[in-house]
N, C-alpha and C positions, 0 to 999 in steps of 0.2 A: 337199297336204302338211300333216303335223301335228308341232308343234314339241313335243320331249318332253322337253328340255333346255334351260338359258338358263344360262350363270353369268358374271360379269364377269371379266374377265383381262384387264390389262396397257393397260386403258382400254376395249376392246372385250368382245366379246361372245362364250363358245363355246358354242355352240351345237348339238342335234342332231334331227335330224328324221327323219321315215320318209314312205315316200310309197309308193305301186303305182306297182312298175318294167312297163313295157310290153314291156320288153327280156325279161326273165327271167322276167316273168309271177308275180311273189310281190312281198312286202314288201320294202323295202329300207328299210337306214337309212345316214347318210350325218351326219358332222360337218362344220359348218360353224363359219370361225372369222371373224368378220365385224371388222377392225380398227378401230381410235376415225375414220379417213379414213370408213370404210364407214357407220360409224353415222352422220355427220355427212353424207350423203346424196352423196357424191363416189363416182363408179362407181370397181373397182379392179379390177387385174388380179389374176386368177385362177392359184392354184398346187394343182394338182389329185397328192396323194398317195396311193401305193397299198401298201398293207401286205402284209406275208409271208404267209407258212402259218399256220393255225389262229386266226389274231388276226380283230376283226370290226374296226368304226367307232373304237375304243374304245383301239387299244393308242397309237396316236399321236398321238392330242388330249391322253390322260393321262400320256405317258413321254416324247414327245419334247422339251417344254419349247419348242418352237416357235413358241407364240403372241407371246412378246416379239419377237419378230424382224419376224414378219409385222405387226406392229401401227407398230413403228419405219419397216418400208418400205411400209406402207398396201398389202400383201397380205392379198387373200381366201384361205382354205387352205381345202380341200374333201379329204376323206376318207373314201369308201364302205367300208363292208364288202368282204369281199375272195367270196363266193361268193354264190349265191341259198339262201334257209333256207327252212324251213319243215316242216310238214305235205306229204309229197306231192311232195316235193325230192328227188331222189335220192341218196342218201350212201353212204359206203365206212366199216367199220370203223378204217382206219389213218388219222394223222393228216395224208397228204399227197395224199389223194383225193378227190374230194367236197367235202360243204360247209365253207368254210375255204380250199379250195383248189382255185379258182376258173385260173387262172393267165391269167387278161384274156386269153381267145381266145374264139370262137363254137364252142362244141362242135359237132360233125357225128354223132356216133354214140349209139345207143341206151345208155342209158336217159338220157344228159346232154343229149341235144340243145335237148330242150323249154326245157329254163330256163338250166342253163351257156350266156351268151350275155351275158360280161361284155366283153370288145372292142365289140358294141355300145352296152353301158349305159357303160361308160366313156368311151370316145367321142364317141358319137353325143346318147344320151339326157341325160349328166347335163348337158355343158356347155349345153343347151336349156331345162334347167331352172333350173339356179346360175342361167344371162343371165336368167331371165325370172322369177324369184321375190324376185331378190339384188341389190344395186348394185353387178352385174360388168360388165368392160368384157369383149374377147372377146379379147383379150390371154392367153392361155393358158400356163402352162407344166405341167411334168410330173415326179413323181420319186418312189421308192418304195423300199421295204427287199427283198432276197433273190428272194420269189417277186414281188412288188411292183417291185423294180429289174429287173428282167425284163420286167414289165410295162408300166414306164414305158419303156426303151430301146425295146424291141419297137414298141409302139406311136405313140413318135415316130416309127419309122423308117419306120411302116407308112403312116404318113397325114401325107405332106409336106405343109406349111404349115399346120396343126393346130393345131404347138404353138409354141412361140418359145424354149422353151428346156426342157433334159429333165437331169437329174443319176440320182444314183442309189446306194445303198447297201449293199453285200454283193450284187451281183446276181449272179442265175443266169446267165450268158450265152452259156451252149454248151448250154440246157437238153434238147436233140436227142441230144446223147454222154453226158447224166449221171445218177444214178438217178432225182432227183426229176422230171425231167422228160421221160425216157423212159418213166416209168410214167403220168406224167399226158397225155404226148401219145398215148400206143396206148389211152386208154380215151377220151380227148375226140375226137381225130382220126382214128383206125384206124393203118392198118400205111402207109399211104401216108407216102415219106421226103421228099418234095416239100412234105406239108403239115407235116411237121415242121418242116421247115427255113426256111417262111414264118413263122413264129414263133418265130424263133432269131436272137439278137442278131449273134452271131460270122457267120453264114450274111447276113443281110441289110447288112452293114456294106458286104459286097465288090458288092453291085447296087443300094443303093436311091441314091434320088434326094436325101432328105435328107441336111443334110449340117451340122445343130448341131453344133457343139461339143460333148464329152460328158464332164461332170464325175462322176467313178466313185470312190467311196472305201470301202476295202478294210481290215479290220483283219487285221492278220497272225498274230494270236492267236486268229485264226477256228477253229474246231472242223469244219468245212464247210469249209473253204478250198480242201483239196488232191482231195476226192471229188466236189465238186458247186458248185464257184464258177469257180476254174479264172481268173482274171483274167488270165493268160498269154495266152489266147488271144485277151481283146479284143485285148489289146494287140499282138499278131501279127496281129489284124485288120486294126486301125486304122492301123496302120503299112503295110502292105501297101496298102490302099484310099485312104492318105493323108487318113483324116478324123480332124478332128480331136478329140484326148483328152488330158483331165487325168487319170491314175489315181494318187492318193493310198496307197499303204500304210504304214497305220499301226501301227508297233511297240506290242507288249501288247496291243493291243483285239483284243475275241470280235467274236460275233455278235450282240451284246444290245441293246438301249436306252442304254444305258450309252452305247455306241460312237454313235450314232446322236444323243442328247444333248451330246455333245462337239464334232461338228461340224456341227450343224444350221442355225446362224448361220452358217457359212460356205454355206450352200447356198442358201439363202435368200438373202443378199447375191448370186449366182450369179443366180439368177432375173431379183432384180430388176434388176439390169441391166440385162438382155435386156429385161423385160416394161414397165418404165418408159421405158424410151430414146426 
């Protein structure tokens, strides 16, 4: 791993590195935000966020304003880029295909297969790396924006006892019934509806085994809200399945930073509950 960032905030440290991912087989880079707990050599539990469409390491260390929070409750905050880049990566012209738009699954079909394989970098690889580079304990939790809050729900739901707590921001969570994520699933997965649906929030709520709590915050002045968010439906899930959920919607807020800066301290507080306790 080579550190290519260092800047002080809020007594700690943000930080960002890059490293050969095994998983995806190219570069990755990945923020880390090490709190004044971490620097002072105390392991800390780990809050592992995943960002939207076309954004890399970069839109959530610099807009979400999150480091105060994490540094107050002695949270580590880890941040990958959201797809594998490079030379030799396969990409799509539009911006909801390819690189950027990664959507935390193990692609199965040609030409994505080779490297789309961020379900295992996100899971498997990075927490092996945060514990063994970092003063993390393995205390984990989860949470992301849009294609990211899709990522995050998904993926707690997929790998019971993983994570300790999971929230989430504007998520996709029917992404199997809606544009962005019927287009991304027939080019990652093929036409199979089964493998869609192993990757679908609203679909996995009513069988999995996990059973977190699920803090969801929604802005009702989403732009996206009514063609490719759809929060009805968690919430028709979770009520059916009886798991439990917080869904926040909030009057005036988009899709932006903006919304995501406003309640990020509460999310954070949310974690660390769970990951301190």
């Amino acid at each position: 791993m080579l550190r290519i960032e260092n800047h002080a905030s809020f007594g700690g440290r943000q930080e960002v590195w890059k490293h050969a991912s095994t998983s995806t087989g190219t570069e990755m880079k990945i923020g880390v935000y090490l709190p004044p707990a971490a620097l002072a050599g105390q392991k800390c539990p780990v809050l592992y966020w995943l960002s939207g469409l076309t954004c890399t390491e970069q839109n959530f260390i610099t807009k979400a304003g999150a480091q105060q929070y994490a540094a107050e409750h002695g949270l580590i905050l880890v941040a990958p880029d959201t797809s594998p880049r490079g030379e030799g990566v396969p990409n799509d012209g539009a911006y909801d295909l390819g690189q950027g738009a990664g959507f935390y699954l193990n692609a199965t079909q040609a030409p994505w297969a080779q490297h789309f394989r961020m379900e295992d970098y996100v899971v498997l690889e990075l927490p092996k790396l945060i514990e063994e580079h970092f003063p993390a304990s393995d205390a984990r939790g989860i949470s992301g924006h849009s294609m990211g809050g899709h990522g995050a729900l998904t993926l707690a739901l997929r790998h019971p006892g993983r994570y300790r707590s999971v929230s989430a921001f504007s998520p996709i969570v029917a992404p199997a019934s809606v544009p962005w994520g019927s287009k991304a699933f027939a080019a990652y997965l093929g036409d199979d509806p089964a493998a869609w649906q192993a990757h679908d929030t609203v679909q996995l709520i009513a069988r999995s085994q996990e059973r977190l709590p699920l803090l969801v915050d929604q802005g009702e002045a989403d732009e996206f809200l009514a063609d490719q968010l759809k929060p009805e439906l968690l919430r028709a899930a979770c009520e059916k399945a009886g798991h439990p959920l917080t869904l926040n919607l909030r009057p005036g807020y988009d899709h932006s930073y903006y919304f995501i800066a406003s309640f990020i301290g509460e999310h954070i507080a949310h974690h660390a509950r769970a990951l301190t306790a």
